[in-house]
C-alpha positions as CSV (number, residue, x, y, z in Angstrom):
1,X,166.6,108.6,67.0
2,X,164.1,105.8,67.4
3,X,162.2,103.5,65.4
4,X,158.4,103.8,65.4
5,X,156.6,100.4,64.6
6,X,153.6,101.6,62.0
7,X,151.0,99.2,60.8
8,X,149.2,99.3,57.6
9,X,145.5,98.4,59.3
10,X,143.6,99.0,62.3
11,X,145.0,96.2,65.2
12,X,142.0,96.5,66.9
13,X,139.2,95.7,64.4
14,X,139.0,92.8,61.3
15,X,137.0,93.9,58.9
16,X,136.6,92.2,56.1
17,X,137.9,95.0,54.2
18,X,140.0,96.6,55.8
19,X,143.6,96.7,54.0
20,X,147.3,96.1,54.9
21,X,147.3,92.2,55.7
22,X,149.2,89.9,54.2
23,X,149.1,85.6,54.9
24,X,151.4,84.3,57.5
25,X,152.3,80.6,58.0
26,X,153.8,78.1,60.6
27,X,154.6,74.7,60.2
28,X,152.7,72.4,62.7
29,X,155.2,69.8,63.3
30,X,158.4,71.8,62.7
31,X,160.3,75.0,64.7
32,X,159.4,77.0,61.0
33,X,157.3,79.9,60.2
34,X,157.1,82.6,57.6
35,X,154.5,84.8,55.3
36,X,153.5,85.2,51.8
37,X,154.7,88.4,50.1
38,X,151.5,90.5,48.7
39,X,149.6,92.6,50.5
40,X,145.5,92.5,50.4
41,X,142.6,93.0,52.5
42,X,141.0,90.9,55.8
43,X,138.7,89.2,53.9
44,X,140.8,88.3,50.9
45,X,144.0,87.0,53.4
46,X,141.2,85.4,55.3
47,X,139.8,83.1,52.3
48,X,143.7,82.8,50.5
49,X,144.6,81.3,54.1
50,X,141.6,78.8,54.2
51,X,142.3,77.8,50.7
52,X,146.2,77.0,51.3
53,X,145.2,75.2,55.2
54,X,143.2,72.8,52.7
55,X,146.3,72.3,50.3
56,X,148.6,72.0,52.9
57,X,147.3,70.3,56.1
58,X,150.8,70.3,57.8
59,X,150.9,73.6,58.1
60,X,148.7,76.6,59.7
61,X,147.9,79.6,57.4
62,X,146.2,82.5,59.0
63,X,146.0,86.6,57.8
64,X,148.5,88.8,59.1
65,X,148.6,93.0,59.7
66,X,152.0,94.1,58.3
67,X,153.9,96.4,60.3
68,X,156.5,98.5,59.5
69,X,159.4,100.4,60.2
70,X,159.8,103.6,60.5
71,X,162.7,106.5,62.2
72,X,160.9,108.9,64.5
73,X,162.0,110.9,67.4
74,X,161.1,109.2,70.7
């Protein structure tokens, strides 16, 4: 038994409505990173992120596909 890696969006393209993304975050001067629990669209991760960069300059807030995982047969 394996485990098969599924994502909830399309790796390849960012459209700005395209679902399954979520807003992940490292800290710019410090060994820390994380993301935001939720799930939402491109375009809504995309503006959330710019809105938080502003709030918090010390950081770096981008939109990020959320993979899961799953057990498959290899």
């Amino acid at each position: 038994m394996a485990t098969v890696l599924k994502t909830k969006g399309d790796p390849l393209w960012k459209r700005a409505d395209d679902p399954g993304y979520r807003i992940g975050w490292r800290s710019k001067a410090k060994f820390e990173k994380g993301h935001l629990e939720g799930e939402m669209t491109y375009g809504e991760a995309e503006a959330k992120a710019r809105e938080l960069a502003a709030k918090e300059p010390d950081k770096t807030f981008y939109p990020e596909l959320v993979i899961t995982e799953e057990a498959g047969e290899h």
